[in-house]
DODREN-293728 format. One record per residue (C-alpha): residue in three letters; y, x, z. Coordinates in steps of 0.001 Angstrom, whole numbers, padded with zeros to 6 digits, always signed. Each point is the difference from the previous one (the first is absolute). Example, Ala and Ser with C-alpha at 12.3 -4.5 7.8 and 13.67 -1.06 7.14 Angstrom:
BEGIN
ALA-004500+012300+007800;SER+003440+001370-000660;
end
This chain:
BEGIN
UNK+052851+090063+156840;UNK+000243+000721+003760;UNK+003027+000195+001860;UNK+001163+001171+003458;UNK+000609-003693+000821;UNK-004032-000520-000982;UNK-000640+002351+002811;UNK-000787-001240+004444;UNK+000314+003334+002389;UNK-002118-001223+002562;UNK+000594+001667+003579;UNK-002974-000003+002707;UNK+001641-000311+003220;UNK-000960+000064+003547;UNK+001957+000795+002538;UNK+001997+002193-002586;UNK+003490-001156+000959;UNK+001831+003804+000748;UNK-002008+001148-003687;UNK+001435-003171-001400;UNK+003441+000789+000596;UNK-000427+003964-000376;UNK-001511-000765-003685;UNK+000295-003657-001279;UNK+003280+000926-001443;UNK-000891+002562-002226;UNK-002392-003010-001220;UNK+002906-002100-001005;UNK+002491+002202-001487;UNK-002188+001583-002345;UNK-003123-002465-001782;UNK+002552-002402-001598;UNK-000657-003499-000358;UNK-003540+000352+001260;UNK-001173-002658+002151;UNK+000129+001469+003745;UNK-002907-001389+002368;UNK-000405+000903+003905;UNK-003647-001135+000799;UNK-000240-000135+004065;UNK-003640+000164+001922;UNK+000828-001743+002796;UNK+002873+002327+001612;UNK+001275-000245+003261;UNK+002640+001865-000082;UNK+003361-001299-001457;UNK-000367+001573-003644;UNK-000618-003307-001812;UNK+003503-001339+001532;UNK+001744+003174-000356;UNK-001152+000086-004158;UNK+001021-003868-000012;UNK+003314+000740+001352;UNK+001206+003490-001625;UNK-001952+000102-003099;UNK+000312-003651-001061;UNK-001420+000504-003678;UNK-003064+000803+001277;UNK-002786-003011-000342;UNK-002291-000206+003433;UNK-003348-000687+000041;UNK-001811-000227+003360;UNK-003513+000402+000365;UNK-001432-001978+003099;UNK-001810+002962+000915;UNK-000199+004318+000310;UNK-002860+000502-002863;UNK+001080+003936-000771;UNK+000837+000886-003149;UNK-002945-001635-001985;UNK+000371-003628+001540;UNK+003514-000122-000031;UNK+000778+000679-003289;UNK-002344-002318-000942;UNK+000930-002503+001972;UNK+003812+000252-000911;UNK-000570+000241-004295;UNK-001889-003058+000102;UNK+003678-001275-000437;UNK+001298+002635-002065;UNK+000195-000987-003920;UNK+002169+002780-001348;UNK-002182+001747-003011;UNK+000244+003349+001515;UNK-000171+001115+003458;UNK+000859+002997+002457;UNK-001703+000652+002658;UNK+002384+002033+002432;UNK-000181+001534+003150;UNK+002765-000042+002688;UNK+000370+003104+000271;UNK+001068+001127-003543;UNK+003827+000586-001289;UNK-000270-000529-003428;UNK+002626+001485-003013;UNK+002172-000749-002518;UNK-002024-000944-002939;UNK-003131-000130+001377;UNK-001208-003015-001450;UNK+001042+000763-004181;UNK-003055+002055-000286;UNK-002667-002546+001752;UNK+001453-002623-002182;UNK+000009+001619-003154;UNK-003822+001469+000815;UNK-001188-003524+000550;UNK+002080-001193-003484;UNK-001290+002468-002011;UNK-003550-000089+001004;UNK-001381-003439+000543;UNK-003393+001960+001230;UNK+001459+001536+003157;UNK+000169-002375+003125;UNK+000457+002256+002543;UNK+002716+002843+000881;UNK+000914+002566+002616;UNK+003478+001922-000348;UNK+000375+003362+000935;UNK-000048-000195+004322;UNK+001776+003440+001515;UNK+000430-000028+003550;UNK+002960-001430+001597;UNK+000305+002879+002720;UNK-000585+002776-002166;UNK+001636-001406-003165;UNK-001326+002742-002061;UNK-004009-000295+000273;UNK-002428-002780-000652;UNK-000962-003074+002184;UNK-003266+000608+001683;UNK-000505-003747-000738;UNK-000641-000159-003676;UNK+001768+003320-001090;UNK+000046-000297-003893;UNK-003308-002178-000236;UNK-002885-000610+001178;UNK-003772+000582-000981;UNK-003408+000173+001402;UNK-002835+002577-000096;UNK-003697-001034-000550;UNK-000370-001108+004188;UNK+003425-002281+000036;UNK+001865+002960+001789;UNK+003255-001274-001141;UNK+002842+003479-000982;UNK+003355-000126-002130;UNK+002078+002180-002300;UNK+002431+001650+001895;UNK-002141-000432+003186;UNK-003766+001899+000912;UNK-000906-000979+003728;UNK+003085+001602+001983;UNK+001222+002207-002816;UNK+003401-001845-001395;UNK+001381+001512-003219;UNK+003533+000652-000387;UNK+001683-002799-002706;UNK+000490+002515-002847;UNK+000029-002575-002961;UNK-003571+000944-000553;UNK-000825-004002+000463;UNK+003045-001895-002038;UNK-001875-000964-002608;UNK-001964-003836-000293;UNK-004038+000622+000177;UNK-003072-001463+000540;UNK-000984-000103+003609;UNK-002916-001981+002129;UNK+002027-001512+002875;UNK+003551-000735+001003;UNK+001372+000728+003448;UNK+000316-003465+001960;UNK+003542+001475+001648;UNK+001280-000923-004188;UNK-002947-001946-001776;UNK+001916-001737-003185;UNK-002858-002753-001354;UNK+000056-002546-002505;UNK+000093-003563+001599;UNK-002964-001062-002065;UNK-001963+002880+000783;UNK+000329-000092+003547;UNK-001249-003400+000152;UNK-003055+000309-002313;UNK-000928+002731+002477;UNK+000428-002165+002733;UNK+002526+002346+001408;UNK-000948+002177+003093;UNK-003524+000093+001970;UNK+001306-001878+003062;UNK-002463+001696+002406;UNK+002085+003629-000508;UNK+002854-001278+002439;UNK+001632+003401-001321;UNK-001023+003393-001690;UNK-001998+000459-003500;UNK+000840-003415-000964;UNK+001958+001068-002960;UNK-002907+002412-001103;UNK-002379-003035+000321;UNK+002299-002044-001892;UNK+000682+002556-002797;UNK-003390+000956-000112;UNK-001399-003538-001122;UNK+002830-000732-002553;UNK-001312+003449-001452;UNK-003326-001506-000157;UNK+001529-002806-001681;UNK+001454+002166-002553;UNK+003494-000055+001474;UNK+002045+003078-000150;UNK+002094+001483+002606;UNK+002864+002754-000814;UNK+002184+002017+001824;UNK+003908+000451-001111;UNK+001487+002704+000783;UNK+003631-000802-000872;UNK-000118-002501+002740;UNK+000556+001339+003515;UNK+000061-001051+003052;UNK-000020+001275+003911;UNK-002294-001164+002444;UNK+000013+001181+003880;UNK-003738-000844+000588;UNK-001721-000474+002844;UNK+002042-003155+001627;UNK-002188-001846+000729;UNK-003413+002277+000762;UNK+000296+003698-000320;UNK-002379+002370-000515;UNK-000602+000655+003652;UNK-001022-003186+000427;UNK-003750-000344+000555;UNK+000779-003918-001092;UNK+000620+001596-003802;UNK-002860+002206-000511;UNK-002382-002935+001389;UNK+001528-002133-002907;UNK+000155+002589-002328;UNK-003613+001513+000452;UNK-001298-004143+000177;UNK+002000-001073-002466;UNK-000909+002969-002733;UNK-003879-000076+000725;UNK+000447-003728-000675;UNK+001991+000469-003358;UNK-002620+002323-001180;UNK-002596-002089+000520;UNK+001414-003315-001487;UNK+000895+001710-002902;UNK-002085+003182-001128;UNK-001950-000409-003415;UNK-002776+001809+000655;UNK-002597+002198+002150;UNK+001661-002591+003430;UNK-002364+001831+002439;UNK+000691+003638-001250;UNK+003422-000388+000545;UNK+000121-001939+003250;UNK-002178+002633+001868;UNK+001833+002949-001512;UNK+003302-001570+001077;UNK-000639-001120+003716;UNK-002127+003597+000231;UNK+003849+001377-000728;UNK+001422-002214+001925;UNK-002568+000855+002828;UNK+001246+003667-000896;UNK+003607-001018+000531;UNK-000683-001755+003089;UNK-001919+002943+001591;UNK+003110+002242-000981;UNK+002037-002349+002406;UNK-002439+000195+002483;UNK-000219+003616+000055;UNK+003796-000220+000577;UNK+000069-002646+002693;UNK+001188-002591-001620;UNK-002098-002285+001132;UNK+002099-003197-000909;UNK-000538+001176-003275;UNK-003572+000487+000027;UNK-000019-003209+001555;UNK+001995-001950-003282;UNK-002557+001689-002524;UNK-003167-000582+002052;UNK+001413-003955+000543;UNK+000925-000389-003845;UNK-003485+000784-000648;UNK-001766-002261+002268;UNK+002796-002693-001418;UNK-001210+000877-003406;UNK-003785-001101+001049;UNK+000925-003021+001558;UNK+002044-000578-003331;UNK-003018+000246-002253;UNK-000780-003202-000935;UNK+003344-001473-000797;UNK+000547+003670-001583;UNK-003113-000770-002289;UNK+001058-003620-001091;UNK+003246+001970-001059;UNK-001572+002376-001749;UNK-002058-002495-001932;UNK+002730-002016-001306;UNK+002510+002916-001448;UNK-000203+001696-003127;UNK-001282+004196-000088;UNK+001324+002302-002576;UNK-000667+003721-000100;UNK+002970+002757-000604;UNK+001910-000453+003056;UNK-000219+003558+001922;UNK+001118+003413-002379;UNK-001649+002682+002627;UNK-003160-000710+002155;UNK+001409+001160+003995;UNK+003764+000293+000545;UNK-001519+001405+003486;UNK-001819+002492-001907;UNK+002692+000867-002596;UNK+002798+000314+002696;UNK-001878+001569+003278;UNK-002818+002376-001731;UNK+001592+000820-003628;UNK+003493-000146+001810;UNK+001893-001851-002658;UNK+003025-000962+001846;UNK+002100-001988-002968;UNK-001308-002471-002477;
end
């Protein structure tokens, strides 16, 4: 039977020092005797020193080196043992209770190795998290959408998500994984650096037969956006590099179909920025796809060596179903 104490929070953190102090204590007063783990890429600020000297309970791992997101977490649980582990943002204040739920999900079901809680956003307290929302899924071309979440439209938290389902990926700002399972999947693709990781990651334990759920009598807040926000050109490069690359790893079938039908929307996407002058935009799509080339072969190998399994989109275009049939919810 698992236990809080069974449990490592692991904290990404670069550079994070003012979000370490603004949310590290909400951390610590409410998840128990959970094991509490700050894992640093290479900061040069004074955060590591300033978590050594006010938060004292806190284990440090330093990494010798900024990876993102992907690297650095696997870097640092290479020396985590605890059976369970959290995956947590910096920017997240947590709440009282917030761990019963995950704990008694993973007890009761010894099938489910990955969670999300319920993510609202920390400056509007009553709507979803644009990161994650209520859970993720993907449509037939990898376009990744949540529950709570379509594109720009963020639903209001009206208890319509509190319930524990079935969902394709967990958001990486909360990603609760068995220990086991993150190493048999050899944790993160290193080559991310940041962005779609988590989708990658979620989408190969489902073709493992894994199963990922959402609880919705967990919650938590997350600010988003601290370290690359959406008007950063830096994040849709990764996101539009790192999706086509997900897709193609881990599709089951008709590759090529899907491939050209998703960089012809992305091409659609990236003329839409062009026709507004965005041109650093236009720029991070038209790069991600010259990336994605140049990625082929390794891409391929990958491909070669993971296991397909059909099932994992529910509608064929969330493009289609949200722009031209103008559903705006899920």
């Amino acid at each position: 039977m698992l236990k809080t104490k069974d449990l490592a929070i692991v904290i990404l953190n670069w550079n994070g020092k003012d979000l370490l102090e603004q949310f590290l204590p909400s951390v610590l007063t409410y998840s128990d005797d959970a094991v509490i783990y700050l894992a640093d890429n290479a900061s040069t600020d004074n955060s590591v020193a300033f978590v050594a000297k006010h938060f004292p309970s806190v284990k440090i791992i330093k990494n010798t080196s900024n990876g993102g997101y992907a690297k650095g977490y696997n870097d640092a649980l290479k020396s985590v043992n605890e059976p369970l582990l959290c995956l947590l943002n910096s920017d997240i204040e947590v709440t009282e209770n917030w761990l019963q739920p995950i704990i008694s999900e993973f007890n009761t079901n010894a099938d489910t190795a990955i969670i999300q809680p319920k993510i609202l956003d920390y400056k509007n307290k009553t709507h979803f998290e644009y990161a994650g929302a209520a859970g993720g899924f993907l449509d037939k071309y990898g376009y990744p959408y949540c529950r709570g979440r379509l594109f720009d439209t963020i639903e209001k938290d009206k208890g319509q998500y509190n319930t524990t389902e079935t969902i394709f990926w967990a958001s990486g700002a909360c990603l609760f994984i068995r220990n086991t399972v993150f190493k048999t999947l050899n944790g993160f693709d290193a080559s991310y650096f940041a962005h779609m990781e988590e989708i990658d990651l979620c989408w190969r334990a489902f073709n493992k037969n894994y199963i990922t759920k959402y609880v919705g009598s967990s919650t938590i807040y997350h600010v988003g956006g601290a370290t690359l926000n959406s008007a950063n050109p830096k994040k849709t490069y990764l996101n539009f590099r790192n999706s086509l690359a997900t897709l193609f790893k881990n599709t089951d079938a008709n590759l090529a179909g899907r491939v050209i039908t998703r960089m012809l929307l992305d091409g659609i996407a990236a003329a839409r920025f062009l026709l507004q002058l965005k041109l650093a935009f236009f720029f991070a799509i038209f790069k991600a796809h010259l990336v994605f080339y140049r990625n082929l072969p390794r891409l391929l190998k990958q491909r070669k060596h993971l296991p397909k399994r059909s099932g994992y989109y529910k509608i064929n275009s969330i493009v289609w179903y949200y722009f031209i049939k103008k559903n705006k919810t899920f």
